[in-house]
N, C-alpha and C positions, 0 to 999 in steps of 0.2 A: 220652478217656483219664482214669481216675481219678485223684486228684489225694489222694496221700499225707502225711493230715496230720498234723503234732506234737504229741504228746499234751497238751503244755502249751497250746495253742492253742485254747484255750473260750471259754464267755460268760463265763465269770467274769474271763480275761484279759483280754477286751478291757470289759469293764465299770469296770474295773482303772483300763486305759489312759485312757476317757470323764472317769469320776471328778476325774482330776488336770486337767482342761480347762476353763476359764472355763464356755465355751459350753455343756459337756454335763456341768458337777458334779454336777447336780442331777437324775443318771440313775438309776433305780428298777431297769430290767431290760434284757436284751437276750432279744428276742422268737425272732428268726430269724437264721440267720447261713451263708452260704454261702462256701466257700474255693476258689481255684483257681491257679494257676499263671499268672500273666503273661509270664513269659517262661520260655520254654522251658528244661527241664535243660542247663548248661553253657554258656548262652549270656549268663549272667552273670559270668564270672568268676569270682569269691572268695564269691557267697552264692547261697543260695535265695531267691527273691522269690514272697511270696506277697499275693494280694489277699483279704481280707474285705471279704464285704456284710453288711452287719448291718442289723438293723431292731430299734428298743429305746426305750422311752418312760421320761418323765420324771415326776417329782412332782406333783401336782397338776393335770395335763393326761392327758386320753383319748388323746390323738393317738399317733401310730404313725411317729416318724422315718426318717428312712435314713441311712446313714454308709459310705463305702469307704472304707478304709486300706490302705496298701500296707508289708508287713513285710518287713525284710531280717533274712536269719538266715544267720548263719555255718555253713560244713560243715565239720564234720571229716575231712579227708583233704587228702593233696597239699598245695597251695599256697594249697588254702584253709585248713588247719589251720595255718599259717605265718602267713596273715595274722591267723586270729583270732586266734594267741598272741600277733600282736606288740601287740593293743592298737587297731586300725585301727576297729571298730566301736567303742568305747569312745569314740577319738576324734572320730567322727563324731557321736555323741551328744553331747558336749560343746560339736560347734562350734552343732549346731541347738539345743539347751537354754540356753546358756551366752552365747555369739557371737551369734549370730542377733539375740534379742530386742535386745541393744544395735544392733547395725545400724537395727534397726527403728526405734530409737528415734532414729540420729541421719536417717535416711529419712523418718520420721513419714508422712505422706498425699500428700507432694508427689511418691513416685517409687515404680512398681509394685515390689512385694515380689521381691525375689532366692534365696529359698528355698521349697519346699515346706513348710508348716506341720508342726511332728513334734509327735508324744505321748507320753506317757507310756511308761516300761517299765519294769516291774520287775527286768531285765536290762540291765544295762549294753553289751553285745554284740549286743542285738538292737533294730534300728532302725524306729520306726514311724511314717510320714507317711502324713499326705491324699493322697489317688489324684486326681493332677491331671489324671487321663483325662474324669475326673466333670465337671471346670470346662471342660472342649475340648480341653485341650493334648496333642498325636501328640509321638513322637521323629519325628524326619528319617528318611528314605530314606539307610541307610547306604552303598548302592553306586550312588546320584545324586551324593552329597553336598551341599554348600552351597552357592547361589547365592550373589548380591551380596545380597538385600536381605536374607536369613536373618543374610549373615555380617553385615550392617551394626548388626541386631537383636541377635547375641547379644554382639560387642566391646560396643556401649553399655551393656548388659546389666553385664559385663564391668567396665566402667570403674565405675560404680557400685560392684561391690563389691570393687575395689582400692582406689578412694577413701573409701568407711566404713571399713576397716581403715585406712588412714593418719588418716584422724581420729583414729579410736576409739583410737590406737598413742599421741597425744597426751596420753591419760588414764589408760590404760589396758594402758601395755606391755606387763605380764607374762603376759596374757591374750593378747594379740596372738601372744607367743611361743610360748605353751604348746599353742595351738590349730597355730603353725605350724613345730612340729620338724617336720623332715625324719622321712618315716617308710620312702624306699624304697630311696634313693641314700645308704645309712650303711656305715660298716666293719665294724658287727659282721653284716652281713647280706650279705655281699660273697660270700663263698661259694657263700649261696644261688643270687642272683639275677643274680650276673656271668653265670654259663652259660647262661642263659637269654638275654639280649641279645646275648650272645658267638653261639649259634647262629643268634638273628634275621637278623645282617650278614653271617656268612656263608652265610647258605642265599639274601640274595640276591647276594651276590659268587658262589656256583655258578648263579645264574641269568646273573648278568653275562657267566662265560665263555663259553655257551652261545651269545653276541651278538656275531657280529665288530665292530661298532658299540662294544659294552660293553667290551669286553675290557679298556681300558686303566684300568677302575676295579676290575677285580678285588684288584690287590696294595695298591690305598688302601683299599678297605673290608676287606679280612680285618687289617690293619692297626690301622684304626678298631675292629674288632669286638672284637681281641682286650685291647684298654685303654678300652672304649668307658665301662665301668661307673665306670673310676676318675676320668675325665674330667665321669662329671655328677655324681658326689662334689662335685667344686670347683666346678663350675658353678652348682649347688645350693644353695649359700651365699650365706649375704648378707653384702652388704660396704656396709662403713660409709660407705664415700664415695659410695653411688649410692642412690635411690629405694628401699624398699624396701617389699613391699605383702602382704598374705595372698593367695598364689593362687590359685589353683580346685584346683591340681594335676594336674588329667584334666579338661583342659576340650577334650574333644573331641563330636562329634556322637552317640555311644552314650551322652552322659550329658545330653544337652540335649532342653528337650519348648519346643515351640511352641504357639502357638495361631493359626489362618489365619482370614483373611475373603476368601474367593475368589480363594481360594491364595497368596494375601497373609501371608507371616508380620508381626502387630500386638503380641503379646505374649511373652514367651519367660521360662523360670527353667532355670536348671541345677540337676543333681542331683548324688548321688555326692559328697561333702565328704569322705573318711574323709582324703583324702592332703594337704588344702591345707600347703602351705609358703608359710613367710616368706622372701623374696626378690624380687631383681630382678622386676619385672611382666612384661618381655618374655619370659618362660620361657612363662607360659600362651600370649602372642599368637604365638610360633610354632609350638608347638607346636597349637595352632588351626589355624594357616593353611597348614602342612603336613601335617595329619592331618585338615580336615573340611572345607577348603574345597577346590569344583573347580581343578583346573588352570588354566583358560583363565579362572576368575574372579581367579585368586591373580596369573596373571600381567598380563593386563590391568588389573585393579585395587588390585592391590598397595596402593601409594600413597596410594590412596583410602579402605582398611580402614585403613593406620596413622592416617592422618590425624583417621580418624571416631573412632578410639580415643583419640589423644592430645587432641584438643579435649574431647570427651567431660569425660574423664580431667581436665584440668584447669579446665573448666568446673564439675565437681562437687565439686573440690577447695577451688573458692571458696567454692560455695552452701555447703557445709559450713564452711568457716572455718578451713582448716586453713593451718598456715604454710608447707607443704611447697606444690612444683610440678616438672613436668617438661617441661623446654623442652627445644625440638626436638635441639639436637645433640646432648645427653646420652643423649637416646632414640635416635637414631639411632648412637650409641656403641655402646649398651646391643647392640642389633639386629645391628651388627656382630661384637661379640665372643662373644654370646650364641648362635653359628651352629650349631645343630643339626636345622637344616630338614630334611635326605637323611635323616637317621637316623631322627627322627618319621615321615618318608614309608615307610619301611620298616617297621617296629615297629607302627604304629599298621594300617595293611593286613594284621595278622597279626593283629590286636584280636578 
């Protein structure tokens, strides 16, 4: 199928993009260049994702490189013309340009990179990273989901970059915040996006009634559904007396890539940043473990995934040097009050 490209999308754009890059400033031309669609229409959500292969040489050298970049480009219509107005690409650009390289910095070489490498764009809305397809790393099997040792890979994954943002929050607050306004769960967007989750709970409360089994959850979830928006409003927020970390925001398995050694997941980055919020840490881990991990792993290992995350989590808090920590019953506070497992389980299987 032909693959409809944006007129703005040339050699000279992505020569553009090279330019501003340590590695490829020193780029003469782009030789050849191929576009196509990586993921299918509408099965991204809120953008277009397009891949460039380019081939394009440098100063002073004959040689003939190669380069894959993966572009996220906003659509206008529907709920994607909503998110692009709200600023969501923008944001995302600022956490990879901005955010990132300080991670890096307090990370240095001792701990694998937690972002895809971004570039350049002359558009503040249009987002450009390395095609981590190129280096080995697959997204998951979205209707397997995630074993134990996937999910043990992406919480440590995980704990790493809730612990750089508690560092970096030490130097660096205003940054920390800016990168994590709430950008989904707000009032002036309540309008929009209530009816939306308001339909998710109860389209499955009419699957509920259908289950003599279920029945007795229908009149709690059209309940839940119908104040569900106003509820993660407050949830959403950070509060001064608990932990408080940049999140991933959507750290669910459509936004995760691995890398396997004999079906071994050894390395892992997540992608997708536009939504991170500043808040309690436990929002990402259930929202995790209700929406990417199996059943029969969440329930058998339960324990085992908080466990890997809170050691983690405060083992990296040390190496880094930070004053902050989260000991068990605070996390386990956190966990209890922060309970929106069922609703994740529901919302996220409509993803």
């Amino acid at each position: 199928m032909s693959v409809e490209i944006p007129t703005w999308l040339t050699k000279d754009y992505i020569k553009t993009a090279l330019q501003h890059d340590e590695n490829t400033k020193n780029i003469l031309s782009i030789e050849n260049m191929e576009i196509d669609n990586p993921v299918a229409s509408g099965n991204n959500g809120t953008c277009l994702i397009y891949r460039v292969k380019a081939e394009y040489k440098v100063k002073y050298d004959k040689n003939v490189y190669n380069i894959s970049l993966i572009f996220k480009v906003p659509t206008k219509s529907g709920l994607h013309e909503f998110v692009s107005n709200s600023g969501l690409y923008k944001k995302e650009n600022m956490i990879y340009h901005e955010l990132i390289p300080k991670y890096n910095l307090i990370l240095g070489d001792k701990f694998p990179k937690i972002s895809p490498k971004a570039y350049y764009s002359t558009e503040e809305d249009i987002v450009i990273l390395e095609d981590l397809k190129i280096r080995g790393y697959i997204m998951p099997d979205r209707v397997k989901q995630l074993g134990f040792e996937e999910s043990k890979v992406a919480l440590s994954c995980l704990a790493i970059f809730h612990a750089a943002s508690v560092k970096l929050y030490e130097t660096k607050p205003e940054l920390i915040k800016k990168c994590g306004v709430e950008s989904l769960f707000r009032e002036d967007v309540k309008e929009f996006f209530s009816g939306m989750t308001k339909g998710l709970i109860h389209k499955a409360a009419n699957e509920c009634e259908k289950r003599p089994d279920l029945k007795k959850y229908v009149e709690g979830l059209r309940k839940v559904g119908d104040c569900l928006f106003d509820i993660h409003i407050e949830l959403f927020k950070p509060k001064e007396s608990e932990l408080n970390v940049l999140n991933h925001g959507d750290f669910w398995m459509g936004n995760m890539m691995f890398k396997y050694i004999d079906n071994k997941p050894i390395e892992f980055i997540p992608i997708d940043l536009q939504i991170c919020r500043y808040a309690n840490p436990v929002l990402d881990i259930i929202y995790f473990l209700y929406g990417s991990v199996r059943e029969e792993v969440r329930i058998e290992k339960y324990d085992d995934l908080l466990n890997i995350y809170l050691n983690k989590l405060n083992n990296y808090l040390e190496i880094f040097e930070s004053k902050k920590k989260l000991n068990k019953y605070e996390f386990k506070k956190a966990l209890d009050y922060y309970d929106f497992g069922t609703t994740t389980s529901i919302t996220t299987q409509n993803e």
